[in-house]
mmCIF file of the N, C-alpha and C atoms, coordinates in Angstrom:
data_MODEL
# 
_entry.id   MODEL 
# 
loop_
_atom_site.group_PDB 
_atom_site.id 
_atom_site.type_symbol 
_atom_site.label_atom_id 
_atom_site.label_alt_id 
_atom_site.label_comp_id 
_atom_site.label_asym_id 
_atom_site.label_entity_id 
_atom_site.label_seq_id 
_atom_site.pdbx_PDB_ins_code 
_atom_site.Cartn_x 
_atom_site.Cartn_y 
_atom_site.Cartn_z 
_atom_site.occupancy 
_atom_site.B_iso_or_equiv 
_atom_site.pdbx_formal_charge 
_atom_site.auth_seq_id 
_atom_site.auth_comp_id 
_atom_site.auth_asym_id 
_atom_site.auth_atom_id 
_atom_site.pdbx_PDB_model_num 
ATOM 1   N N  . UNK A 1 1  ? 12.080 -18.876 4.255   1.00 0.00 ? 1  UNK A N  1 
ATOM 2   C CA . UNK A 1 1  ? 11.926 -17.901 5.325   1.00 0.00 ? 1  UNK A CA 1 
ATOM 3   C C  . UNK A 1 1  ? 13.283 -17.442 5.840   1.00 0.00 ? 1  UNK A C  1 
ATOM 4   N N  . UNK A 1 2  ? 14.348 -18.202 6.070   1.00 0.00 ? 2  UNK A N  1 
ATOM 5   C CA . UNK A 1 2  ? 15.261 -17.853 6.397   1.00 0.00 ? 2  UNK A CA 1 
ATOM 6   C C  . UNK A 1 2  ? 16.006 -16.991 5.897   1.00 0.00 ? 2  UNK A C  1 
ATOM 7   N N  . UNK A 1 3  ? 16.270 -17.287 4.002   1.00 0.00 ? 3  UNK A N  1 
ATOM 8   C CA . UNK A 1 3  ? 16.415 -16.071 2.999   1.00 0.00 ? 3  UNK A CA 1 
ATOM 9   C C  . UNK A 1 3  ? 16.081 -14.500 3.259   1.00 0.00 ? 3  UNK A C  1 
ATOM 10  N N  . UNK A 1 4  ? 14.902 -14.222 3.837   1.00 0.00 ? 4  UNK A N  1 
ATOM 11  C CA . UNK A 1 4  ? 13.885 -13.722 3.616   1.00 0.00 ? 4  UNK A CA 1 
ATOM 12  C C  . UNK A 1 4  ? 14.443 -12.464 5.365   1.00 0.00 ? 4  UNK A C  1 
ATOM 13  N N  . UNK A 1 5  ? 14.952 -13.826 6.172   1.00 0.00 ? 5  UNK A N  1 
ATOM 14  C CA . UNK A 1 5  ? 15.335 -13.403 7.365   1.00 0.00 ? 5  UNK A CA 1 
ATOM 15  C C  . UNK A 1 5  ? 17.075 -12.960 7.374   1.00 0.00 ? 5  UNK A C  1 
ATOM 16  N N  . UNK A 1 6  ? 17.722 -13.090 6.563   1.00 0.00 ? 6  UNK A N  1 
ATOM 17  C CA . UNK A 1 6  ? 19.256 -13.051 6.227   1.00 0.00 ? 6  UNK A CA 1 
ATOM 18  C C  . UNK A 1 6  ? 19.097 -11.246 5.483   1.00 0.00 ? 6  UNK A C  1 
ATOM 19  N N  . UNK A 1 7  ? 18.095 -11.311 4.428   1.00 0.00 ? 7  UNK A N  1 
ATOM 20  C CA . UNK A 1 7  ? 18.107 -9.780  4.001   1.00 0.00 ? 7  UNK A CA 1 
ATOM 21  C C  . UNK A 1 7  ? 17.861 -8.631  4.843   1.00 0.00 ? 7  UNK A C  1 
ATOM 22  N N  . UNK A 1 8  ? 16.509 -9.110  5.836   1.00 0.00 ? 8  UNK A N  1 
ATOM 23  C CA . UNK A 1 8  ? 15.394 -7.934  6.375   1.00 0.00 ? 8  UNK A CA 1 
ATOM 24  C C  . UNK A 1 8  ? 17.081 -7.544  7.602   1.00 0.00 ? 8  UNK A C  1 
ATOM 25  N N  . UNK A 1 9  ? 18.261 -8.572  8.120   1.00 0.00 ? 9  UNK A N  1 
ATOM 26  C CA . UNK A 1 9  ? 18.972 -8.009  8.531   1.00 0.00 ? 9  UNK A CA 1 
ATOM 27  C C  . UNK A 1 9  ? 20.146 -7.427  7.946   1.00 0.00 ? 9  UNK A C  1 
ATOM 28  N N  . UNK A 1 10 ? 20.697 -7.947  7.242   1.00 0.00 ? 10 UNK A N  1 
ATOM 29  C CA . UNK A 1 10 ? 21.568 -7.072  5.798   1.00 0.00 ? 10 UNK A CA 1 
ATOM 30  C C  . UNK A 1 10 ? 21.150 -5.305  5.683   1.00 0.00 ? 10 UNK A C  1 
ATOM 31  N N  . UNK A 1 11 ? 19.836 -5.299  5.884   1.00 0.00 ? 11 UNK A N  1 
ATOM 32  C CA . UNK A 1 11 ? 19.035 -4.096  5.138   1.00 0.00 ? 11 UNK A CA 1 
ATOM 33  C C  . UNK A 1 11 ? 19.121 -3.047  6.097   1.00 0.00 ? 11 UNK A C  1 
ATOM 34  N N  . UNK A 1 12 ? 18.978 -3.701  7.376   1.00 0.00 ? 12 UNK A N  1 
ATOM 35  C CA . UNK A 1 12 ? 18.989 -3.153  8.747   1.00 0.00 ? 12 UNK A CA 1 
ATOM 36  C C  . UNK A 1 12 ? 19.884 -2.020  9.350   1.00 0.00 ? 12 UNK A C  1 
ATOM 37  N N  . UNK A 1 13 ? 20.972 -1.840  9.089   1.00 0.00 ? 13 UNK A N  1 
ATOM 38  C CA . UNK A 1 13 ? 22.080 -1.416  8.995   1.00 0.00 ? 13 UNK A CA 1 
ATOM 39  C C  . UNK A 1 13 ? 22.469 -0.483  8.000   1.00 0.00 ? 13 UNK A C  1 
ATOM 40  N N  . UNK A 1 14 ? 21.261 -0.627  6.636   1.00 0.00 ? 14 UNK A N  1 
ATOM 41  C CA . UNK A 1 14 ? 21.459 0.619   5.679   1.00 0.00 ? 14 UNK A CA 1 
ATOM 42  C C  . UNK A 1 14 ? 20.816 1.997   6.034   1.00 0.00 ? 14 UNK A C  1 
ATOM 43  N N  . UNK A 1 15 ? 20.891 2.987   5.618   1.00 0.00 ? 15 UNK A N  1 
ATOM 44  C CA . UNK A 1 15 ? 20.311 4.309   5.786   1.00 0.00 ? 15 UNK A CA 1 
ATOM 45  C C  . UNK A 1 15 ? 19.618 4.233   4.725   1.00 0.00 ? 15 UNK A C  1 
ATOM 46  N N  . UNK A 1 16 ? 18.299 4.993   5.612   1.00 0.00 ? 16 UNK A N  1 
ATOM 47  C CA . UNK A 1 16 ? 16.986 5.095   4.636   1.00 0.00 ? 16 UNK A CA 1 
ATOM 48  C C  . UNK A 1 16 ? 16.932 5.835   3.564   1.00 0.00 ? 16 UNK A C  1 
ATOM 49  N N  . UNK A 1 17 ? 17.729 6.537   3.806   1.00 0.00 ? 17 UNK A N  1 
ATOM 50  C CA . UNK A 1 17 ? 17.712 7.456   2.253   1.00 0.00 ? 17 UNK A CA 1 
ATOM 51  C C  . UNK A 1 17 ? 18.794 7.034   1.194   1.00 0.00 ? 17 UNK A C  1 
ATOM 52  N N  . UNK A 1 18 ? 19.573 5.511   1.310   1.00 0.00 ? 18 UNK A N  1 
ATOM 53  C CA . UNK A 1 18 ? 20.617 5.022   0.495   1.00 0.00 ? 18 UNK A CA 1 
ATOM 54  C C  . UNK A 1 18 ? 19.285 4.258   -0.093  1.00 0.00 ? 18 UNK A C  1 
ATOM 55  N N  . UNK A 1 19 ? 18.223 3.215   0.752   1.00 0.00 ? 19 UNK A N  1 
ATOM 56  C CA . UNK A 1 19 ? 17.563 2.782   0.302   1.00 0.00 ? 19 UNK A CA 1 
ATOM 57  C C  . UNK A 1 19 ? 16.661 3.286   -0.504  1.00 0.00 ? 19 UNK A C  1 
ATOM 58  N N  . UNK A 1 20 ? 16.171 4.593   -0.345  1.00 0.00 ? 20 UNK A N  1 
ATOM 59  C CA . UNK A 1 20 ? 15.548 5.386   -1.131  1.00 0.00 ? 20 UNK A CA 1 
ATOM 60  C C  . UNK A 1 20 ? 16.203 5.391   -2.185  1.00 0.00 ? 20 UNK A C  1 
ATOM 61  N N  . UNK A 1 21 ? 16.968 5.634   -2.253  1.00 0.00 ? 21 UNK A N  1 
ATOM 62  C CA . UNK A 1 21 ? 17.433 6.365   -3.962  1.00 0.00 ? 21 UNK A CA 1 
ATOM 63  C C  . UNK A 1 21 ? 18.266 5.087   -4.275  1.00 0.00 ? 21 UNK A C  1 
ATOM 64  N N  . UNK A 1 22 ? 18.565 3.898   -3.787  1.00 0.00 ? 22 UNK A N  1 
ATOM 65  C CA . UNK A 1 22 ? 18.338 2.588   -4.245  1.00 0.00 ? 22 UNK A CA 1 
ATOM 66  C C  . UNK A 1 22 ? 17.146 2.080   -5.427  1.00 0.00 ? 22 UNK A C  1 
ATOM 67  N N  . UNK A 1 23 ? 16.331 2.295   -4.930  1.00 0.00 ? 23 UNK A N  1 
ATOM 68  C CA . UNK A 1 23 ? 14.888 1.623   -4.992  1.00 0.00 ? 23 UNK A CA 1 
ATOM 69  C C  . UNK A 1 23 ? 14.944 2.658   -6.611  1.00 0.00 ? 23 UNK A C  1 
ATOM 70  N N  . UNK A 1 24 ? 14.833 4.324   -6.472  1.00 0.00 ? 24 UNK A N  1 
ATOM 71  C CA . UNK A 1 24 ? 14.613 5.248   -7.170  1.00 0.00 ? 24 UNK A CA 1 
ATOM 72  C C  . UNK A 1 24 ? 15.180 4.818   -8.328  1.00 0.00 ? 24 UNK A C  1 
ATOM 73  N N  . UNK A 1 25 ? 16.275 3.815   -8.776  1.00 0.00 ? 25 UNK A N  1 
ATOM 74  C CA . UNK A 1 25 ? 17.452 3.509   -9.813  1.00 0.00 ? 25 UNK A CA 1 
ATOM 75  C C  . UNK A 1 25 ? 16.637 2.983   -10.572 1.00 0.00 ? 25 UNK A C  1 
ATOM 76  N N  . UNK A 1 26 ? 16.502 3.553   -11.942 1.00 0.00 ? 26 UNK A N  1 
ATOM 77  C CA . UNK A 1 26 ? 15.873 3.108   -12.926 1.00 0.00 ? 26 UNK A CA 1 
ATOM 78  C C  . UNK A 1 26 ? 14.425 3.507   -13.175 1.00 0.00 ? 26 UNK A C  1 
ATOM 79  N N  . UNK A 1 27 ? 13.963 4.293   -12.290 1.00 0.00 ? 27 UNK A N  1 
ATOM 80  C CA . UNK A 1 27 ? 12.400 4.892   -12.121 1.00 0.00 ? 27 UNK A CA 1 
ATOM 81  C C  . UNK A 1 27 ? 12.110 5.859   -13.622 1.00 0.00 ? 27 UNK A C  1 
ATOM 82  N N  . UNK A 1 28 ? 11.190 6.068   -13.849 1.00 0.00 ? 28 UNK A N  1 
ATOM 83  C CA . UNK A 1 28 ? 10.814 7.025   -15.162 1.00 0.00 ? 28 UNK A CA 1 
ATOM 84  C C  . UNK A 1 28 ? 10.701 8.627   -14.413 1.00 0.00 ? 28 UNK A C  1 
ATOM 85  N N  . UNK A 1 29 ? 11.275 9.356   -15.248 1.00 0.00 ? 29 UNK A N  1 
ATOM 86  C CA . UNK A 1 29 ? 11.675 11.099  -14.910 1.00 0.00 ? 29 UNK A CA 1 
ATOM 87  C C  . UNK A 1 29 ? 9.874  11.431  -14.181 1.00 0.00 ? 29 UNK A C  1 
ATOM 88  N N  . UNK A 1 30 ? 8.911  11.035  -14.880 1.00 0.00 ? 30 UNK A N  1 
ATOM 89  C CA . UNK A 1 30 ? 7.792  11.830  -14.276 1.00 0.00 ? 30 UNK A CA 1 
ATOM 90  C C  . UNK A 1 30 ? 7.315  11.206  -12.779 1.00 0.00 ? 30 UNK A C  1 
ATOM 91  N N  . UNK A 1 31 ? 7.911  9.687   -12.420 1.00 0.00 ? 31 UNK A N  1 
ATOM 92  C CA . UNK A 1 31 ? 7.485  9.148   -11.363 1.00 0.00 ? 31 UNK A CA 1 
ATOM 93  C C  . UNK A 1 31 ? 8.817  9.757   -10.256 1.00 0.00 ? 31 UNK A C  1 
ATOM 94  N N  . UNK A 1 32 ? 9.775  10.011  -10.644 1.00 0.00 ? 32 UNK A N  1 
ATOM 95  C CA . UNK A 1 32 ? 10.600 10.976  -9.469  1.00 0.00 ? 32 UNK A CA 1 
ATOM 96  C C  . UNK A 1 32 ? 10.425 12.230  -9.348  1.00 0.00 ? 32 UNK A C  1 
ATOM 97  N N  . UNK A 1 33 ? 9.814  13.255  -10.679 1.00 0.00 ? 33 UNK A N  1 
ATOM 98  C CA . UNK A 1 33 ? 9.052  14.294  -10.416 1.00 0.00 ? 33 UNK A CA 1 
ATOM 99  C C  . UNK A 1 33 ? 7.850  14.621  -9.218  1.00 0.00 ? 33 UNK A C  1 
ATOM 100 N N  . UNK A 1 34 ? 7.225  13.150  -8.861  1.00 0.00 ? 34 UNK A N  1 
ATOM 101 C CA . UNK A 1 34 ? 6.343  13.242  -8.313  1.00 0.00 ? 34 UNK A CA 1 
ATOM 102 C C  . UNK A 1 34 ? 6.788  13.026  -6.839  1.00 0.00 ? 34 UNK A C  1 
ATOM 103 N N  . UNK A 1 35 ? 7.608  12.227  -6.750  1.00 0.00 ? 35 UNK A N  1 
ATOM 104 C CA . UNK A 1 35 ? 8.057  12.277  -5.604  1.00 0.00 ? 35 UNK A CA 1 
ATOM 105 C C  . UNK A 1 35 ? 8.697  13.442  -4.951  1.00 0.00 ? 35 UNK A C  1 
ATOM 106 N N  . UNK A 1 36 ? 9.791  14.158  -5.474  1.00 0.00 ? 36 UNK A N  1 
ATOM 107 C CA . UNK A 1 36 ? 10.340 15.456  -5.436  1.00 0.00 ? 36 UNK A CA 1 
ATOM 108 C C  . UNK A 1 36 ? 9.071  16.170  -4.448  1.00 0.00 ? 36 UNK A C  1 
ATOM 109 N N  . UNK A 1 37 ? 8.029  16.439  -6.016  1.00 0.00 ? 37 UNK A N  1 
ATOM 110 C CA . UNK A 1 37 ? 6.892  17.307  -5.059  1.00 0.00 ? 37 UNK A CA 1 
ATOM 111 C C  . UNK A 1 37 ? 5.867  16.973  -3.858  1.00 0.00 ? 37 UNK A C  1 
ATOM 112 N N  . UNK A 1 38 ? 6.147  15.115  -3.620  1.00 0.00 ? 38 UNK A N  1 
ATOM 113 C CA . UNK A 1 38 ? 5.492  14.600  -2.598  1.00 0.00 ? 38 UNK A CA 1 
ATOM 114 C C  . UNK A 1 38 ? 6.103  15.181  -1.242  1.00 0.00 ? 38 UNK A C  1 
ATOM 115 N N  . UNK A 1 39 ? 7.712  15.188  -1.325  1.00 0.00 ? 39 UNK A N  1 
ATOM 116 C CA . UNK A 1 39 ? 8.653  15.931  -0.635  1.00 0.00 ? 39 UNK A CA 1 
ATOM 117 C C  . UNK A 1 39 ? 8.419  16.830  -0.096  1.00 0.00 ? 39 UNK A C  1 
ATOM 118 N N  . UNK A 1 40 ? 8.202  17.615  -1.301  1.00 0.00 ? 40 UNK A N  1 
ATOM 119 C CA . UNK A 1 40 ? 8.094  19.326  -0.916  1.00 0.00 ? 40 UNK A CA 1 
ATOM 120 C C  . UNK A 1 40 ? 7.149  19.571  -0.173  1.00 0.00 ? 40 UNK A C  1 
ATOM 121 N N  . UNK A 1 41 ? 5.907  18.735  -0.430  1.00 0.00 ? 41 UNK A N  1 
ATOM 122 C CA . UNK A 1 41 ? 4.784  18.901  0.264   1.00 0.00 ? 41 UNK A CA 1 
ATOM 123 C C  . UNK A 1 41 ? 5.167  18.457  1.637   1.00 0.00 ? 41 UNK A C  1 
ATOM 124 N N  . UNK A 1 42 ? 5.562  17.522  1.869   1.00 0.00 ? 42 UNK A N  1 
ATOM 125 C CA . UNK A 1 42 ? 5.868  17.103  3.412   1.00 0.00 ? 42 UNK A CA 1 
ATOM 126 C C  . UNK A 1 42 ? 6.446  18.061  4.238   1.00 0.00 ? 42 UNK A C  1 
ATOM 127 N N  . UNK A 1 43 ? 7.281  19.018  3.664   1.00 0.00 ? 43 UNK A N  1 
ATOM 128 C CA . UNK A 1 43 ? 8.103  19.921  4.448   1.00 0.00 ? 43 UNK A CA 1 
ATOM 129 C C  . UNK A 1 43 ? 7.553  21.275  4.237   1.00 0.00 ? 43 UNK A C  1 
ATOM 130 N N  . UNK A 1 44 ? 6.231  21.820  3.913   1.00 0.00 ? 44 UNK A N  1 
ATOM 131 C CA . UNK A 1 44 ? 5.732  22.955  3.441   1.00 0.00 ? 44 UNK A CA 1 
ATOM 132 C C  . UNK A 1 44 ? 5.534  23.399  4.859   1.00 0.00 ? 44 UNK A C  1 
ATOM 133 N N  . UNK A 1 45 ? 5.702  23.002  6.365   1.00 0.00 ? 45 UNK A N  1 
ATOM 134 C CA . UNK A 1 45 ? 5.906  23.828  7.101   1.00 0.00 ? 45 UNK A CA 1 
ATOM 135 C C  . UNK A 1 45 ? 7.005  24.681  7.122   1.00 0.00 ? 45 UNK A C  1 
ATOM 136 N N  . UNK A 1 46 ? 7.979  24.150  6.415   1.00 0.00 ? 46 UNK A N  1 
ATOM 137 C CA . UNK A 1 46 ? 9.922  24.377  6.483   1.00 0.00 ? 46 UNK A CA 1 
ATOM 138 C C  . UNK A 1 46 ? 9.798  25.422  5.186   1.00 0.00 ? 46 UNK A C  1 
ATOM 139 N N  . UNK A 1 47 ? 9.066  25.777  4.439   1.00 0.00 ? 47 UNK A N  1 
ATOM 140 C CA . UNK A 1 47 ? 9.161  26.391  3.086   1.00 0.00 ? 47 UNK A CA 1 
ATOM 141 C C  . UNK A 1 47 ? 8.004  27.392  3.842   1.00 0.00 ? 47 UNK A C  1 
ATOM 142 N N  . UNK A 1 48 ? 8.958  28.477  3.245   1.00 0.00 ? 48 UNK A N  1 
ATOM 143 C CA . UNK A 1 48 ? 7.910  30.043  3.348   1.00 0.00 ? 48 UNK A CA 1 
ATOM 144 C C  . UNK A 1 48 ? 6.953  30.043  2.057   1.00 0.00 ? 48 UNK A C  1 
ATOM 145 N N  . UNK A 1 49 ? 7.974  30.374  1.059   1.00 0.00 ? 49 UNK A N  1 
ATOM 146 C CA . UNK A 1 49 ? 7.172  30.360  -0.540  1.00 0.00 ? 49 UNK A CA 1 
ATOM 147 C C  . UNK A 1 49 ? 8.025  29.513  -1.988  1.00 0.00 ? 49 UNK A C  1 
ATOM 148 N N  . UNK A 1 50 ? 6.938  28.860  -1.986  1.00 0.00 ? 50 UNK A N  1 
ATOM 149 C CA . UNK A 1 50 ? 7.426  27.866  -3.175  1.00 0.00 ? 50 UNK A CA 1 
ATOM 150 C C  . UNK A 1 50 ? 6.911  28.837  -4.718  1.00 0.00 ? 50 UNK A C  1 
ATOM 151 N N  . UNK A 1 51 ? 7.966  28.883  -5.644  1.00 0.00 ? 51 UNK A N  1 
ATOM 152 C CA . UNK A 1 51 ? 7.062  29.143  -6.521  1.00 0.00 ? 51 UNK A CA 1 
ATOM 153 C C  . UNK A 1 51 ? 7.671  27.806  -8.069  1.00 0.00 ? 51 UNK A C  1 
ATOM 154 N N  . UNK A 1 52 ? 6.505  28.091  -8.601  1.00 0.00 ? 52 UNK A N  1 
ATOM 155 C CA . UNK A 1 52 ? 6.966  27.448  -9.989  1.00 0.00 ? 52 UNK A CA 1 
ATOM 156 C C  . UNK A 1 52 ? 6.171  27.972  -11.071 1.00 0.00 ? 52 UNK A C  1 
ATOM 157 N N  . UNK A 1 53 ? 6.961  28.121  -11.726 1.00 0.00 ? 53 UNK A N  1 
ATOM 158 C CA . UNK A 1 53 ? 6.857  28.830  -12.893 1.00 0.00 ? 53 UNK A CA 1 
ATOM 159 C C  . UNK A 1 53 ? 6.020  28.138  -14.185 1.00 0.00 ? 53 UNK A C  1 
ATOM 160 N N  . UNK A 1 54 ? 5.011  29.047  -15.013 1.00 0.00 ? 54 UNK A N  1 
ATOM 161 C CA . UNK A 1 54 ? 4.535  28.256  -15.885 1.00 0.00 ? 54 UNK A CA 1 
ATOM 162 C C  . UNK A 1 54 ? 5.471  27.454  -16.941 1.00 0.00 ? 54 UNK A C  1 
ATOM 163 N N  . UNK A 1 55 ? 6.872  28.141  -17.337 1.00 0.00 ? 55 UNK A N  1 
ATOM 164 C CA . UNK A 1 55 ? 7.541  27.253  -17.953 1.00 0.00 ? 55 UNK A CA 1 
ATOM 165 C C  . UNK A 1 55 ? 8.402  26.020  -17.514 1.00 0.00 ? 55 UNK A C  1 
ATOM 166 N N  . UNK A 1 56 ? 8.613  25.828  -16.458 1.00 0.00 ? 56 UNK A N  1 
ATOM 167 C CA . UNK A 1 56 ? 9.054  25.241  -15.285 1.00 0.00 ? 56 UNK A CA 1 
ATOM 168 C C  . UNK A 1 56 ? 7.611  23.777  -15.280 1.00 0.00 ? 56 UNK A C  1 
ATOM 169 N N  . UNK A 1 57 ? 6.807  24.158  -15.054 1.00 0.00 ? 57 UNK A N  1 
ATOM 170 C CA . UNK A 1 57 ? 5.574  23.099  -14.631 1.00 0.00 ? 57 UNK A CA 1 
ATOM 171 C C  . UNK A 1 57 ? 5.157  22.582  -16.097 1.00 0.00 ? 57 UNK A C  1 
ATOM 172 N N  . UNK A 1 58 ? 5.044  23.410  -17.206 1.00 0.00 ? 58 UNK A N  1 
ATOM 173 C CA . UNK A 1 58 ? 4.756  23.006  -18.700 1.00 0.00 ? 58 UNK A CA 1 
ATOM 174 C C  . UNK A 1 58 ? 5.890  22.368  -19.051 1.00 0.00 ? 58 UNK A C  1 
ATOM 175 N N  . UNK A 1 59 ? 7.428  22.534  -18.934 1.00 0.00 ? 59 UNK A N  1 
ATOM 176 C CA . UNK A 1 59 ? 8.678  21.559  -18.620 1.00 0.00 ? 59 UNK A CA 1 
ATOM 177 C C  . UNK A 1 59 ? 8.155  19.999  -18.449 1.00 0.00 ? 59 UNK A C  1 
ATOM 178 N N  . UNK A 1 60 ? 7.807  19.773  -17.105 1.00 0.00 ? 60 UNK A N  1 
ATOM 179 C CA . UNK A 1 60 ? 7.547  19.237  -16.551 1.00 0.00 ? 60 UNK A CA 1 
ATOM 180 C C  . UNK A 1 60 ? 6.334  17.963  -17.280 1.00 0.00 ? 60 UNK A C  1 
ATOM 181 N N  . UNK A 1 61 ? 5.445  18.700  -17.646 1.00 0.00 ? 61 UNK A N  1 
ATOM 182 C CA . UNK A 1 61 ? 4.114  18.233  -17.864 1.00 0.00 ? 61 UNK A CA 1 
ATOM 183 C C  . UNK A 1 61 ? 4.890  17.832  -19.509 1.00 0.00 ? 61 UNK A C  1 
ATOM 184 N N  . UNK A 1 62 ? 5.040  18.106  -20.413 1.00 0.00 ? 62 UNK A N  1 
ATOM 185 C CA . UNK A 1 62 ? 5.641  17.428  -21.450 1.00 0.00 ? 62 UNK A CA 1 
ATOM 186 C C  . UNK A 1 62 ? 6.899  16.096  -21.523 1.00 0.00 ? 62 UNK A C  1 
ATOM 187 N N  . UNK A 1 63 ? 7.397  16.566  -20.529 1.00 0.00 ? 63 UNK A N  1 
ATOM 188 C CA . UNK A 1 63 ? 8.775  15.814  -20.138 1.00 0.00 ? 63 UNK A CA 1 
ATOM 189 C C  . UNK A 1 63 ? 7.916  14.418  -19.676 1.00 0.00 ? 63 UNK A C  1 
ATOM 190 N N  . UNK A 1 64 ? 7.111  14.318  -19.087 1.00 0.00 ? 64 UNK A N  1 
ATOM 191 C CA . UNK A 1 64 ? 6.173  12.922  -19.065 1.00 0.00 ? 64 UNK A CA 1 
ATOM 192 C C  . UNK A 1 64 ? 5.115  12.509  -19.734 1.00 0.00 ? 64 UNK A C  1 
ATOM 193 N N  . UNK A 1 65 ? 5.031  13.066  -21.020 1.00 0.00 ? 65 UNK A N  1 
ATOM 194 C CA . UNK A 1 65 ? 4.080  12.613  -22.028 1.00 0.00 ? 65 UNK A CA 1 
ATOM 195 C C  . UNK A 1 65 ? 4.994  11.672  -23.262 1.00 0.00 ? 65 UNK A C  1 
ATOM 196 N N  . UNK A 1 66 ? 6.307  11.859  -22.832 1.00 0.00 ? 66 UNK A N  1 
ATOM 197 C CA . UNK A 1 66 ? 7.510  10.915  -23.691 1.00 0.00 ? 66 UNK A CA 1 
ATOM 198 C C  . UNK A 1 66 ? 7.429  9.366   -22.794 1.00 0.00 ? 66 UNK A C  1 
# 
């Protein structure tokens, strides 16, 4: 427990988005694709018009069948 209590404060002091893209190190291209657009979605009040393109999304959709 103490281990356990030495990290959760170590960690404390980092910025969440170092930890983010910490964590992200080593992830597969289609599981950060998804996040990206989990993103985008979160901020679709902040976005007028998103577009993506069929070659852009077919990109995409092959690039995670490897």
């Amino acid at each position: 427990m103490l281990s356990l209590s030495a990290m959760m404060k170590a960690f404390s002091g980092i910025d969440a988005n170092v930890m983010q893209s910490l964590s992200n190190m080593g992830m597969k291209p289609d599981k950060l694709i998804a996040i990206a657009f989990q993103e985008l979605a979160e901020k679709d009040d902040k976005i007028g018009q998103l577009n993506i393109s069929p070659d852009l999304l077919q990109g995409l959709l092959q690039g995670s069948d490897r």
